[in-house]
C-alpha angles and dihedrals in degrees: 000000000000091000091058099042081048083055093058102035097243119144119259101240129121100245086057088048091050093052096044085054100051092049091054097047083053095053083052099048095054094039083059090234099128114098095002120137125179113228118166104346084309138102119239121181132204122231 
């Protein structure tokens, strides 16, 4: 995580963390990529 907040020139305090992860889990979460498994060709997602 610093690395990349040091990447992108972003301070390394935990309110900008926070935000970083939540952006991300957010990328995630509209890309339909959280709980998603691949089983034979086809997606399968936990619940």
């Amino acid at each position: 995580m610093a690395t990349a907040l040091k990447k992108l020139s972003l301070p390394d305090r935990p309110e900008v963390r926070a935000s970083v992860i939540e952006f991300l889990l957010e990328g995630l979460h509209l890309n339909k990529r959280l709980n998603k498994d691949e089983v034979d060709g086809r997606a399968v997602y936990r619940r």
